[in-house]
VOGU-3710 file (C-alpha; in Angstrom, 3 decimals, decimal comma):
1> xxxxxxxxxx> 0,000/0,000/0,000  1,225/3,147/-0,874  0,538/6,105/1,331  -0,034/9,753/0,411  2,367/11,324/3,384  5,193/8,743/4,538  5,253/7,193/7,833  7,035/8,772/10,809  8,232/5,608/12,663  9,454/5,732/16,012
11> xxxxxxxxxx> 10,329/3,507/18,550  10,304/2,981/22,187  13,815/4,054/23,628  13,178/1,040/26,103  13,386/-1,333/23,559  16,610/-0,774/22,470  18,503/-0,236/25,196  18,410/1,105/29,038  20,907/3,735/27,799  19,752/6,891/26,090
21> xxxxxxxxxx> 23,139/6,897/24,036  22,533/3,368/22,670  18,944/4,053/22,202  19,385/7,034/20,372  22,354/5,410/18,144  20,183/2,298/18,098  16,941/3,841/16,429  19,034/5,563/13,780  21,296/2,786/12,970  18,207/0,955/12,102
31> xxxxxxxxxx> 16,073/3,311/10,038  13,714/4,923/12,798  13,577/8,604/12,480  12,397/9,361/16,483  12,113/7,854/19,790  9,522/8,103/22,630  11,181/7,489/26,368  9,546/7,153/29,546  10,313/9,289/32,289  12,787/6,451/33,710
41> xxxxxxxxxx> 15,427/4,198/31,625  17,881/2,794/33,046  19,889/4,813/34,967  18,429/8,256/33,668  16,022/9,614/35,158  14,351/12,651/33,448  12,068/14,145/36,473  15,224/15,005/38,248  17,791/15,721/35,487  19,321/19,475/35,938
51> xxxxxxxxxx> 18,779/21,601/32,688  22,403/21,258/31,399  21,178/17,291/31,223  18,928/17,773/29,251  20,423/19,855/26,896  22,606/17,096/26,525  19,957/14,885/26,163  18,990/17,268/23,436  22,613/17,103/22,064  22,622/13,557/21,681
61> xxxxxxxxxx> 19,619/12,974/19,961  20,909/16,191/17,501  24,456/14,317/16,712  22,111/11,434/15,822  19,656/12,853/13,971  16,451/11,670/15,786  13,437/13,829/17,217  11,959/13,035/20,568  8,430/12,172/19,726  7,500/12,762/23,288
71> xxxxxxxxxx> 7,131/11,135/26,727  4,881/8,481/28,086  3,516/7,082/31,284  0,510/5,123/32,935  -0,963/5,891/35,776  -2,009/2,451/37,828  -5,308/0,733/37,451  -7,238/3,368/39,689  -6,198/5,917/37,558  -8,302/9,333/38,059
81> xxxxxxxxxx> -11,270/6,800/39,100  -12,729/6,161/42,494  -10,292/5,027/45,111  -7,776/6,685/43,060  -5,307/9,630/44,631  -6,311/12,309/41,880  -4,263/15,048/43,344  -1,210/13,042/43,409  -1,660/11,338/40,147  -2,364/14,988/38,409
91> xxxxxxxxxx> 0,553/16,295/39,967  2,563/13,113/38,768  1,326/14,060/35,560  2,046/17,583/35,642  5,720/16,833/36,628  6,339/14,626/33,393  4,324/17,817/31,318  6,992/20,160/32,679  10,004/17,915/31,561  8,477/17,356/28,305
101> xxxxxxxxxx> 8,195/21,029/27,947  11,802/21,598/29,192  12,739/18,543/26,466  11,211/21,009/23,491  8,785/18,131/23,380  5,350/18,668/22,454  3,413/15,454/23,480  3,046/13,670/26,689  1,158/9,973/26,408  -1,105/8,947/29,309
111> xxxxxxxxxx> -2,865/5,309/29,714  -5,401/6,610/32,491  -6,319/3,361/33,867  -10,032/2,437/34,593  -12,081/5,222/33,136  -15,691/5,374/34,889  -19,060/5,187/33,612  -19,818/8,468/35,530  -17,621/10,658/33,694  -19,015/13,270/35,114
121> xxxxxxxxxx> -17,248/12,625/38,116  -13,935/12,651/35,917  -14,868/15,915/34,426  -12,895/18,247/37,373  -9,589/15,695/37,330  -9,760/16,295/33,422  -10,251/20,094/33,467  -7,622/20,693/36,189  -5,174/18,393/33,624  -6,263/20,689/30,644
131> xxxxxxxxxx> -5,160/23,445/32,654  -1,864/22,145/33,419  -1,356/21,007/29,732  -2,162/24,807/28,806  0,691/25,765/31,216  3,458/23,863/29,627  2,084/24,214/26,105  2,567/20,443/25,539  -0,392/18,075/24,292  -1,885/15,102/26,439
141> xxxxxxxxxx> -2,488/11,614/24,258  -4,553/9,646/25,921  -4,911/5,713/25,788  -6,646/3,073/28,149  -6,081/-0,615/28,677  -8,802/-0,813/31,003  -11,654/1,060/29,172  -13,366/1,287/25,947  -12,791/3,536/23,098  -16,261/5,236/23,496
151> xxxxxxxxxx> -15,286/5,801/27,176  -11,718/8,033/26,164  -14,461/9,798/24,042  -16,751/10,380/26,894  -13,749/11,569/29,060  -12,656/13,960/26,389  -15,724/15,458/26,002  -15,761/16,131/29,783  -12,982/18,949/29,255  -13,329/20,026/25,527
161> xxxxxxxxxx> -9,862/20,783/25,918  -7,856/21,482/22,523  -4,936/20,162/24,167  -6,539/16,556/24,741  -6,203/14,065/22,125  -5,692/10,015/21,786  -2,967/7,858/21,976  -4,192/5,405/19,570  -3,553/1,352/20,409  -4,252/-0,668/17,289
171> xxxxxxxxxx> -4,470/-3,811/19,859  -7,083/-2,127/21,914  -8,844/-1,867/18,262  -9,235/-5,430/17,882  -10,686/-6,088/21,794  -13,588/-2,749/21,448  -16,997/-3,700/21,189  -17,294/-0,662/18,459  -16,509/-1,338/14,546  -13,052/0,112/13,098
181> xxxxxxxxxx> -15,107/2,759/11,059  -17,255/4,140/14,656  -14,180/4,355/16,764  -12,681/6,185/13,748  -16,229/8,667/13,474  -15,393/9,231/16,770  -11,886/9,528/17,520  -10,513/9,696/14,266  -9,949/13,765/14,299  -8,377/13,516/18,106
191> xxxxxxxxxx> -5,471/11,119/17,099  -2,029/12,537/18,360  0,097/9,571/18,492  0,091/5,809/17,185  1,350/3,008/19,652  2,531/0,597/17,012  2,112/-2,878/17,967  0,025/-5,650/16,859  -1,337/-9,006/18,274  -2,929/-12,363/17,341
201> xxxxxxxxxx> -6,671/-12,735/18,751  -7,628/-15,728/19,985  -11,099/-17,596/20,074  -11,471/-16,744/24,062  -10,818/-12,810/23,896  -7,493/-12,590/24,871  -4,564/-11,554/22,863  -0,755/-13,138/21,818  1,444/-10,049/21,494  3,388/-10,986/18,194
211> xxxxxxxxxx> 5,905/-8,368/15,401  3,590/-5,745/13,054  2,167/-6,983/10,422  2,226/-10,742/12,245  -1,037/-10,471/14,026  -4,609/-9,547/13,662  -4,890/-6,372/13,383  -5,643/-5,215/9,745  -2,492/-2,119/9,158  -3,405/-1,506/5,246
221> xxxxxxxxxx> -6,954/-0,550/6,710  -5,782/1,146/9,649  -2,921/3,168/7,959  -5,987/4,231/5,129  -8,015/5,262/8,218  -5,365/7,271/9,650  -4,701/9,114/6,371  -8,458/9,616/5,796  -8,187/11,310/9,080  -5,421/13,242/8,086
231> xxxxxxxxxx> -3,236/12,210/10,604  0,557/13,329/9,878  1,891/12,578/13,722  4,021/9,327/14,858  3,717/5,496/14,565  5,720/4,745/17,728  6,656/1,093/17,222  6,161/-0,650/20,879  7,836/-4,542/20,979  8,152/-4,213/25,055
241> xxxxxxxxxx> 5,980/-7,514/25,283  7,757/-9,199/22,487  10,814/-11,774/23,678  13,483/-9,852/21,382  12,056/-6,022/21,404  14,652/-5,001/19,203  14,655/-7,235/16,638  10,440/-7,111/17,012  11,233/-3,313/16,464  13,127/-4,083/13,597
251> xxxxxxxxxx> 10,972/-6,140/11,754  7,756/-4,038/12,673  9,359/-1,301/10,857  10,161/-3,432/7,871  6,983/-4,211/7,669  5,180/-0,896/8,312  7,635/0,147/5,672  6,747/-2,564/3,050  5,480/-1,234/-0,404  2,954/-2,506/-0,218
261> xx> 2,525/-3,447/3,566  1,710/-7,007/3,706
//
């Protein structure tokens, strides 16, 4: 399949290496043009790194030629829910939205756990996070393991925030109870960021994380969706659950790369 704009693959930083240096030199070496980190790897540890580290965290990733798509983190299975700590977990999140912002990065992906049916209840946590967003100027992706597409919509529309959007997980696709074409009526617009990974479904529900292009999710419909949504952001390629993550990361950009993908 031949796409209109080319893909922007990235990759996990994690999944090459617990370095930064050997991630960075790692994603370039094999063909990805940006990486998204987490705000731990390894050794590094971004909430607390002074300014002159991360201008040589900016430094590196120059000499290598690779653009930080953005950071990423999940809040636990509580998430901004009942039961949850929502002060603490906003300010957790507004800590990671400052570094990103001292990074010169302009996203900041969020899994936000169990999202409740009252979402009305969520509608404060979410407007107190669209202020903090708005502070640092850096966009808020948001993704769910836990909940249903329709109920990221539902939490979005709590805030109407323009700095909300969706972290989109292809695998989360093939568990949703909606079609392809009514997540994509209603998400489609708010996509910021691709999690690239794929899976094999099996007869009882649960998925077999396996290398793009491998499983069952459909990518020549799902890369025609995102360009009918005219999305131009990241595919960040994600092979944490895979045995080998780098060569998974590898071959899921060979294959996302494929002309045509197959």
């Amino acid at each position: 399949m031949s796409l209109a704009t080319p893909l922007r693959p990235a990759v996990l930083a994690a999944a090459l290496s617990d370095d930064f240096r050997i991630a960075a030199k790692s994603a370039r070496a094999a063909g990805f043009a940006g990486i998204q980190l987490t705000p731990r790897l390894g050794s590094l540890d971004i909430l607390s790194l002074s300014q002159s580290g991360k201008r040589e965290m900016q430094s590196i990733l120059r000499a290598q030629a690779i653009e930080l798509v953005g950071l990423r983190m999940d809040l636990n299975s509580k998430g901004l829910g009942p039961g949850a700590d929502v002060d603490a977990a906003i300010d957790s999140i507004e800590k990671v939205l400052a570094a990103a912002a001292q990074l010169q990065s302009p996203l900041l992906c969020v899994d936000l756990g169990t999202i409740p049916a009252d979402t009305a209840a969520f509608a404060p946590a979410m407007a107190e996070l669209g202020r903090r967003a708005d502070r640092n100027g850096v966009v808020l992706a948001f993704r769910s393991d836990l909940s249903s597409f329709a109920s990221i919509h539902a939490a979005l529309k709590t805030a109407d925030c323009p700095w909300f959007g969706v972290d989109f997980d292809p695998v989360a696709m093939l568990l949703d109870p909606l079609t392809a074409e009514e997540i994509f009526a209603k998400l489609g617009s708010l996509i910021r960021h691709v999690r690239g990974r794929d899976a094999i479904l099996g007869m009882d529900q649960r998925t077999k994380p396996v290398v793009i292009g491998s499983g069952s999710v459909d990518w020549p419909g799902l890369l025609a969706r995102l360009e009918g949504a005219e999305y131009r952001g990241w595919i960040t390629i994600d092979p944490m659950e895979l045995n080998n993550r780098a060569a998974g990361a590898r071959e899921g950009l060979a294959k996302l790369t494929a002309d045509p993908l197959v």
